[in-house]
TIVOLO-585925 format. One line per field, with one value per residue (C-alpha): x negated, y negated, z. Coordinates in steps of 0.001 Angstrom, whole numbers, plus 500000, padded with zeros to 6 digits. Last residue first. Layout:
east <- (X; ...) .
north <- (Y; ...) .
up <- (Z; ...) .
END
This chain:
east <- (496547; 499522; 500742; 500413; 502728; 504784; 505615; 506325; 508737; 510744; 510737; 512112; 514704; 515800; 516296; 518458; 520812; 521195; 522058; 524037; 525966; 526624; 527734; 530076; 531482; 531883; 533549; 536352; 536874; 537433; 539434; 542098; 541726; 544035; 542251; 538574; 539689; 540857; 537721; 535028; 534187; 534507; 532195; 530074; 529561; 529018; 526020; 524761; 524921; 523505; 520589; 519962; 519622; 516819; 514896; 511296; 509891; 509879; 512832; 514950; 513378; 513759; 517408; 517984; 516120; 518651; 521802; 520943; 520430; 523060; 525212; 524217; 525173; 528530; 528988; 527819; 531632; 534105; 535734; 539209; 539508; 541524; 538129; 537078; 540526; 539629; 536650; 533755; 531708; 531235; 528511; 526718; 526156; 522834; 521425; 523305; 521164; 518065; 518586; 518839; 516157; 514037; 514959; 515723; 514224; 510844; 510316; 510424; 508386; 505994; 505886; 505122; 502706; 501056; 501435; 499585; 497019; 495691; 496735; 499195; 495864; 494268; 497145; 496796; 493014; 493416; 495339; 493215; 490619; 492648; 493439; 491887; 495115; 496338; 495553; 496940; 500022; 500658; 500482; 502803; 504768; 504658; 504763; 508264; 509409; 509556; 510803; 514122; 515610; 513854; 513656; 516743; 519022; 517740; 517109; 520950; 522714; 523746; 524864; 521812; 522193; 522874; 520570; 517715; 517891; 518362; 514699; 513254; 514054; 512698; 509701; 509541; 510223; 508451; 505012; 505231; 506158; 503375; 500607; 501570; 501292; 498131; 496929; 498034; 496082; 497106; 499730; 501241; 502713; 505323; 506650; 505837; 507425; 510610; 510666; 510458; 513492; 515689; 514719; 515555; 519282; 520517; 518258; 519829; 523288; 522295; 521333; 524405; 526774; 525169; 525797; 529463; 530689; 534466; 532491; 532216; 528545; 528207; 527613; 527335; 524468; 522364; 522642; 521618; 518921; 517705; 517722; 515653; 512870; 512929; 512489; 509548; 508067; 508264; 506741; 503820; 502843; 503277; 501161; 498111; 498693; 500000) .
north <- (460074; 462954; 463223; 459273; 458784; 461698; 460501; 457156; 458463; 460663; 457938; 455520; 458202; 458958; 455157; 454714; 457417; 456800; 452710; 454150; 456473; 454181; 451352; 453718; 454425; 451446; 450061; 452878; 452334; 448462; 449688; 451677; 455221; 457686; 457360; 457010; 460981; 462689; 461607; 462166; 465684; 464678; 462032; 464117; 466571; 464132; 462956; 466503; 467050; 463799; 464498; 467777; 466867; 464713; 467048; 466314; 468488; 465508; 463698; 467075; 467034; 463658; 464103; 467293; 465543; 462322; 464429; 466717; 463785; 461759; 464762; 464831; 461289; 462171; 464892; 463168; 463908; 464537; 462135; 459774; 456727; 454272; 451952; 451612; 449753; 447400; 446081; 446849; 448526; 445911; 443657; 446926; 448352; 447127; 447998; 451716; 452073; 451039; 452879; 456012; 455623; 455270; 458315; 461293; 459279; 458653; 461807; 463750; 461031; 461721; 465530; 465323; 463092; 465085; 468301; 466420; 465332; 468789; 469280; 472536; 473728; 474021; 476158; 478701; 478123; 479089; 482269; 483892; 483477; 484804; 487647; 490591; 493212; 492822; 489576; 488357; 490451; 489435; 485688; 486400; 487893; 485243; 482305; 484256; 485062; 481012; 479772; 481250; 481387; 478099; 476246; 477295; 478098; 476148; 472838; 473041; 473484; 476193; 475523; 476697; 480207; 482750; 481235; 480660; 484534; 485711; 483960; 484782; 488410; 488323; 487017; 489730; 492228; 491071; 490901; 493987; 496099; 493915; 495101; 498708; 499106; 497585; 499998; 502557; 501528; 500298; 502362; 502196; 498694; 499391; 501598; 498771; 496632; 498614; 499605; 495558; 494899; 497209; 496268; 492477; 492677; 495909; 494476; 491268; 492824; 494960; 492482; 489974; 493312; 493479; 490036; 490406; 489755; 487001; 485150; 488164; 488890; 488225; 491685; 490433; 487719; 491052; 492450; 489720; 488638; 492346; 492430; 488958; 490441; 493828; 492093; 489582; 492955; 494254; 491365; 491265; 495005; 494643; 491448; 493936; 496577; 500000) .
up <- (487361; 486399; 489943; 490378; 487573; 488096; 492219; 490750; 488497; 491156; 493610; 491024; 490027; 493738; 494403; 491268; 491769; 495745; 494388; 491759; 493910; 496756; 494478; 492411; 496125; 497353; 494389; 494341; 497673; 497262; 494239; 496354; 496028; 494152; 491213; 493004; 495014; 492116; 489838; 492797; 491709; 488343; 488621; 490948; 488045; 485513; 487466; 488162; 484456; 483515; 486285; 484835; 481585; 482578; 483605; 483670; 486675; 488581; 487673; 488182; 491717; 492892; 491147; 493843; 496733; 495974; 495837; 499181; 501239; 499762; 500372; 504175; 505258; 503313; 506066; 508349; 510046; 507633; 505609; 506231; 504967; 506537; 507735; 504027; 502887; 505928; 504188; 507570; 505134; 502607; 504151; 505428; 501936; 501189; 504712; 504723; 501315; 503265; 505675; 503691; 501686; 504714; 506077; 503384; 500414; 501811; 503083; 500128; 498114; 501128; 500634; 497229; 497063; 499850; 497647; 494719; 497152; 498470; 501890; 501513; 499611; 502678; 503963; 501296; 501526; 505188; 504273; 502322; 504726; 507591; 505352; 507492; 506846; 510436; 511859; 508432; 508728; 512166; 511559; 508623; 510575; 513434; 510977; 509681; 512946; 513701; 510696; 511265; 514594; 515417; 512443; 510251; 513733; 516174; 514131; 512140; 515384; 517470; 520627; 523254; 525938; 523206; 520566; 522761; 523896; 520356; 519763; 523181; 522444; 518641; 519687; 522657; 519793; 517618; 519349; 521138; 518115; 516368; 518936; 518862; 514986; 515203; 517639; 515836; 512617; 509356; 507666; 511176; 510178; 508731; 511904; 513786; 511788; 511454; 515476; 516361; 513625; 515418; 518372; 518751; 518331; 520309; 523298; 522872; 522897; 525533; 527554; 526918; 527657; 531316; 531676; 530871; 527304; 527336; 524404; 522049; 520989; 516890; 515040; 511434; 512672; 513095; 510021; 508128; 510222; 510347; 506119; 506192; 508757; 506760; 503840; 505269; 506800; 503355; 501353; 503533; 503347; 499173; 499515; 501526; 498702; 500000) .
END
């Protein structure tokens, strides 16, 4: 068995043991002694599996990453049982965390600790840096800014009837300006009409219905979330290509 082969398994089996165990939730009326098994039943599964995996390499490596996942896995289940979920426990915490363990264990393991420094070091190259500042810039900043602009019309009474859910319009902008970022990037400008015609049609029930002040707002939001992303996204290729 290759040393990537080895990796891509215990990510599988990490992925596969995720999936299983979020389709056995614990019911809210469990006792203690039903919270420890549960854990137990959660976290042991994946321990054996990576263990097992893991014999191809020695016993005693086999023994150390049983250990290691399942008290990782225990202290992960453990946070989720006693914290409300939220978006930074359950994609950072639950998540991220067993992967960098795995793949901690796998370099440990197989002897790629060199391998894995220039995969990091290369995570600090320039072009990546670019990259993850243009990222930055347009979840935070950008969004101030646009919040800025918009502040002298946000307080029109038509606005304050609307209904939407909760950040949930916080989190589209989000998701919009990474996604033209991205297409502007990689040079798709396809992309950005079709996600732009998308929206519009998205939006066409609710701007009809609306009251123009609404309707404004929200071509104003667009453009100015539109126009931000695609200025990112072109300064990002110029200094990408310098």
């Amino acid at each position: 068995m290759t040393d990537s082969v080895l990796l891509l398994l215990m990510l599988l089996l990490h992925m596969l043991s995720s999936l299983w165990a979020n389709a056995r939730p614990l019911p809210p009326e469990a006792s203690r002694m039903q919270q420890r098994a549960w854990l137990i039943l959660k976290a042991l599964p994946l321990a054996v599996a990576i263990g097992a995996l893991l014999l191809s390499q020695s016993l005693s490596t086999a023994l150390l990453g049983f250990i290691l996942v399942l008290c990782s896995q225990l202290l992960v289940e453990h946070q989720r049982l006693i914290r409300p979920q939220s978006f930074l426990t359950t994609a950072l915490f639950s998540q991220l965390l067993p992967v960098l363990i795995l793949v901690g264990l796998w370099s440990a393991a197989t002897g790629n600790w060199p391998q894995l420094a220039d995969a990091l070091a290369r995570l600090l190259q320039p072009d990546a840096l670019i990259l993850a500042l243009a990222t930055l810039f347009l979840l935070h900043p950008t969004s101030t800014l646009i919040a800025q602009i918009l502040t002298p019309w946000l307080n029109h009474s038509d606005l304050q009837d609307e209904q939407s859910l909760k950040q949930a319009g916080r989190l589209i902008g989000f998701l919009e300006r990474l996604l033209i970022f991205a297409f502007v990037v990689m040079g798709q400008w396809s992309a950005i009409g079709f996600l732009l015609a998308a929206k519009s049609i998205m939006r066409f029930n609710d701007t009809r219905s609306a009251k123009r002040p609404v309707s404004e707002y929200v071509l104003l939001g667009t453009l100015l979330s539109f126009g931000f992303s695609i200025a990112a996204g072109l300064v990002a290729r110029a200094l990408l290509g310098a």
